[in-house]
C-alpha positions in Angstrom: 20.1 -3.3 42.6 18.5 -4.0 45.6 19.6 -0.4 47.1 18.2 1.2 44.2 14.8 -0.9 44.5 14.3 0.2 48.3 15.0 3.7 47.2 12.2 3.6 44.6 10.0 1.3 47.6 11.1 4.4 49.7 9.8 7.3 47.6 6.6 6.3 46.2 5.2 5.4 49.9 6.8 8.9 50.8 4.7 10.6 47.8 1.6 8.6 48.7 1.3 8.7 52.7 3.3 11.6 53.7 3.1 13.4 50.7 6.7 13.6 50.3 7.9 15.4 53.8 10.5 13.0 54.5 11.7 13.3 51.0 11.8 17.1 51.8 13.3 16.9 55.4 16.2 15.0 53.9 17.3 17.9 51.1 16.4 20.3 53.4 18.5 18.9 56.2 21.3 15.9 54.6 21.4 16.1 50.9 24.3 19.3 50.8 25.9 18.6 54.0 29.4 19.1 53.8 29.0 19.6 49.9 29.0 23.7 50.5 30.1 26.6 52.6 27.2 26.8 55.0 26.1 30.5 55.9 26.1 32.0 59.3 24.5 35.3 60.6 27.4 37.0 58.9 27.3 38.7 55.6 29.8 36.5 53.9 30.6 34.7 51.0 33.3 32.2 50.3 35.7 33.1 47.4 33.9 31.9 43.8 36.6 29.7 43.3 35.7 27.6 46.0 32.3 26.4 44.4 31.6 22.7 44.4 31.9 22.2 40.6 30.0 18.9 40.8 26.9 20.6 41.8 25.1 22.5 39.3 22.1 24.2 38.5 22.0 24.4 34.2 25.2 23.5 32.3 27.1 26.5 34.1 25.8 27.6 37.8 28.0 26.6 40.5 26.8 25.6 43.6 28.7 28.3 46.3 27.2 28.0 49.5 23.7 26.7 51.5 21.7 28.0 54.0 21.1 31.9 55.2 18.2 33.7 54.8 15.9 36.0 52.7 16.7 39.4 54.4 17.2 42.4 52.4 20.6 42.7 53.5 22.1 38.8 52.3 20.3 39.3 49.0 22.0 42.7 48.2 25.2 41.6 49.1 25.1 38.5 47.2 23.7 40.6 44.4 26.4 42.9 44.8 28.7 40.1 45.0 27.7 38.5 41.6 25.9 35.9 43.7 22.5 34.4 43.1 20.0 32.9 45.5 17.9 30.0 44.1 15.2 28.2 46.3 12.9 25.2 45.5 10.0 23.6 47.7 12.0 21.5 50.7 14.9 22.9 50.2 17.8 25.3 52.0 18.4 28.2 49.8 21.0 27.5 47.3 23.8 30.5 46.6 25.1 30.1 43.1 28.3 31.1 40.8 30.1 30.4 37.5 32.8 30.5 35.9 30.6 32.5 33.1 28.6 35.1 33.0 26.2 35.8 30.2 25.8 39.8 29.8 24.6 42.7 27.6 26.1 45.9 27.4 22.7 48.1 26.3 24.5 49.4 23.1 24.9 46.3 22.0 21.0 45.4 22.0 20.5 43.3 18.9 17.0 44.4 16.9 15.8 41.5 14.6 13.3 42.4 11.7 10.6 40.8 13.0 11.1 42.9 16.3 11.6 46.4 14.1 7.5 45.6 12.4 6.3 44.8 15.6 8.1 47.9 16.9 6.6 49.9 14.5 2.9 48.2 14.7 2.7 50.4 18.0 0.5 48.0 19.2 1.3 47.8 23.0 2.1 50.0 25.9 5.1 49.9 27.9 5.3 50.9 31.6 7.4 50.7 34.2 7.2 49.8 37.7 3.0 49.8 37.5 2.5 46.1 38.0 5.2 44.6 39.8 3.7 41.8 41.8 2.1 40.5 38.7 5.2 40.7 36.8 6.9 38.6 39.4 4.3 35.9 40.0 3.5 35.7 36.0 7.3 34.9 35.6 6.9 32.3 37.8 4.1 30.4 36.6 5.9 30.7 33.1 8.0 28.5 34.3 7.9 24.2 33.9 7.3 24.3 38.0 7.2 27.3 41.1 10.7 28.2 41.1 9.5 31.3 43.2 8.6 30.4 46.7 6.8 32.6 49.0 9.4 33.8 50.9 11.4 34.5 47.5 8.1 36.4 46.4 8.4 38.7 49.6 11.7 39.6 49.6 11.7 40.8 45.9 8.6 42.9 47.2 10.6 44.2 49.8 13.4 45.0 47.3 11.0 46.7 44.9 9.6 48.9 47.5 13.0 50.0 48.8 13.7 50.8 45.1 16.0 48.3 44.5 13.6 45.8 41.9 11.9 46.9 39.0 9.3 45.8 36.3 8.9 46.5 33.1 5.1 45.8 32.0 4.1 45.2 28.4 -0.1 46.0 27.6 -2.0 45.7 25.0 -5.0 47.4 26.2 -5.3 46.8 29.8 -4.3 43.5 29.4 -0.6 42.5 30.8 1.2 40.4 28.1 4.6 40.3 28.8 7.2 41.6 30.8 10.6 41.2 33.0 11.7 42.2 36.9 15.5 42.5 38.0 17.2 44.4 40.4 19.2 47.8 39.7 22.3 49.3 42.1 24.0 52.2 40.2 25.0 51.7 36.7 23.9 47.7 36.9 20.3 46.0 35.9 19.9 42.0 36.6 17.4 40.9 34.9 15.7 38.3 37.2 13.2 36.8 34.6 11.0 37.7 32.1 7.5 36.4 30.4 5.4 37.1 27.7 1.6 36.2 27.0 1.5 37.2 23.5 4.4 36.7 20.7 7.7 38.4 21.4 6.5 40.8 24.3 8.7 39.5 26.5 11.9 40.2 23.9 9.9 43.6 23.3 10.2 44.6 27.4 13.9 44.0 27.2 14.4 45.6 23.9 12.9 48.5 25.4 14.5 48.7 28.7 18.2 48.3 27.1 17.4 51.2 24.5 16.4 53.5 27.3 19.3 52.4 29.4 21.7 52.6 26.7 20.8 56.3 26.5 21.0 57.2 30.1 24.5 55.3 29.8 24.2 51.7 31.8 27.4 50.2 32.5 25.8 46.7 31.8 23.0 44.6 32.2 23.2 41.3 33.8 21.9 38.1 32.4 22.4 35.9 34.9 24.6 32.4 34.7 22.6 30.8 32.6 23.9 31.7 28.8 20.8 31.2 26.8 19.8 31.0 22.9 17.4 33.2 23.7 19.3 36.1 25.4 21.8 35.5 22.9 19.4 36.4 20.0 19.3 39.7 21.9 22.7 40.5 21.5 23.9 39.0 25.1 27.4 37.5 25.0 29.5 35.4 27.3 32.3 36.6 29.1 34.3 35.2 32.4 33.5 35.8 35.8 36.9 37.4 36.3 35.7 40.0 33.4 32.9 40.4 35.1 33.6 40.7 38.6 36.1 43.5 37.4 33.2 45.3 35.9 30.3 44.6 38.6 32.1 46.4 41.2 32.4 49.9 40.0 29.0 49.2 38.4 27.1 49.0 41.7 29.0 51.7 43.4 28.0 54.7 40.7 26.2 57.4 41.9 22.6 56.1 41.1 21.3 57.3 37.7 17.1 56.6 37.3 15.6 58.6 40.5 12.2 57.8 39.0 12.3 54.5 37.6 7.8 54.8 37.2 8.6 57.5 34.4 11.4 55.8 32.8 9.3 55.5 29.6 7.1 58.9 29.5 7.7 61.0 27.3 9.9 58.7 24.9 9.3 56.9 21.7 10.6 53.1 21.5 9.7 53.7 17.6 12.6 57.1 17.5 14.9 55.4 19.5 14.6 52.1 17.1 15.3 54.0 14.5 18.4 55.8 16.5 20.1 53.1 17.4 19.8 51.3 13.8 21.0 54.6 12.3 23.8 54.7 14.8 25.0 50.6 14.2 24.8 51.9 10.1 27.2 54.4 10.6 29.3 52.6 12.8 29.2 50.0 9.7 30.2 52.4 7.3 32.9 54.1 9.6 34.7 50.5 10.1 34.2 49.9 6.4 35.7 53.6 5.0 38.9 52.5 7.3 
């Protein structure tokens, strides 16, 4: 009791005189020590398996390793890796894993109703690629606090210029409403985060992007380790890291299939490949049906 009331003593005089740097000097520096692998110069990851289950970030990330940096190299390799940096105000970056991994194959895009009228409203535009710093830093202020810091902000900057990240920008008029960024290697798209401004846009940007990646044939699209309602709704489903590790590898490697990923949308119609894919889940109804 009289711990905990020193602690409390502790913080609030650290929030009011020193506006919470000691609090930050000791996550950055004690709070994981000797809870994680800590990262060298190397490019290395510990196996998944030797995650510190007791740390987590959500109800399934695993806390893998601390420490590193945000060069181009570490983050494509954890990518590559099915590893995910995470970084808050204060602290050392955070390298997570799980033991699931919520995914989409783009076939398997689920249309609801209310997305086919809007669909068929034609009321916004869809680009790619045209706005990607605003994509980014919208995502991150759509969020309950800055879960991108600056240094996060750069290197996804650095990634999209390289041709590595991607956004998908939703207008109506010339006013951005919604959207999502991720990164692409080969055959595999992580979605990184999405946001929308106006009702469903952001569900309309992914609907979009896994139609027209289901047609250049997308091994799989990569929701992240956080198994949502929401991406769910979308068809996303749930399957272990095993499955997906086994699947992530030859992903990455193919030959890479978008050299232009600024014209992914000319020149197609979201509303005729709607009404494609809708046609094609009917007859796969009727085919399973007739056996």
């Amino acid at each position: 009791m009289i711990l905990k009331k020193f602690k409390a003593g502790f913080l609030k005089i650290d929030k009011r005189l020193l506006k919470g740097k000691l609090t930050g000097l000791y996550i950055r520096y004690f709070k994981y020590r000797g809870k994680a692998y800590v990262l060298t110069k190397d490019l290395y990851f510990p196996p998944h398996t030797a995650a510190n289950k007791t740390i987590r970030l959500g109800p399934e990330a695993e806390l893998l390793a601390i420490g590193g940096d945000w060069t181009l190299d570490r983050i494509i390799f954890a990518y590559k890796n099915g590893v995910y940096p995470v970084s808050f105000k204060n602290q050392p970056i955070l390298w997570w894993t799980s033991e699931n991994h919520c995914i989409m194959y783009p076939n398997d895009i689920h249309i609801a109703k209310n997305m086919q009228a809007i669909i068929r409203q034609d009321k916004y535009q869809l680009t790619v690629d045209r706005a990607f710093a605003d994509v980014v830093s919208a995502c991150s202020e759509s969020r309950e606090y800055n879960w991108l810091i600056p240094e996060q902000v750069e290197a996804f900057q650095q990634l999209h210029q390289l041709g590595f990240a991607h956004s998908v920008e939703v207008w109506q008029d010339e006013n951005l409403v919604g959207g999502l960024f991720g990164v692409a290697f080969g055959s595999y798209f992580h979605g990184e985060s999405m946001f929308t401004r106006a009702k469903h846009t952001s569900k309309l940007a992914y609907i979009a992007l896994s139609l027209r990646l289901a047609e250049l044939k997308f091994e799989i699209m990569d929701c992240g380790i956080w198994p949502t309602d929401h991406m769910k709704s979308l068809g996303a489903m749930v399957i272990s890291r095993d499955a997906f590790l086994k699947m992530l590898d030859p992903a990455i490697n193919a030959a890479a299939i978008i050299e232009d990923w600024a014209s992914l949308f000319e020149n197609w119609d979201l509303k005729q490949a709607t009404q494609n894919h809708l046609a094609d889940l009917a007859a796969s109804k009727m085919e399973g049906v007739s056996k």
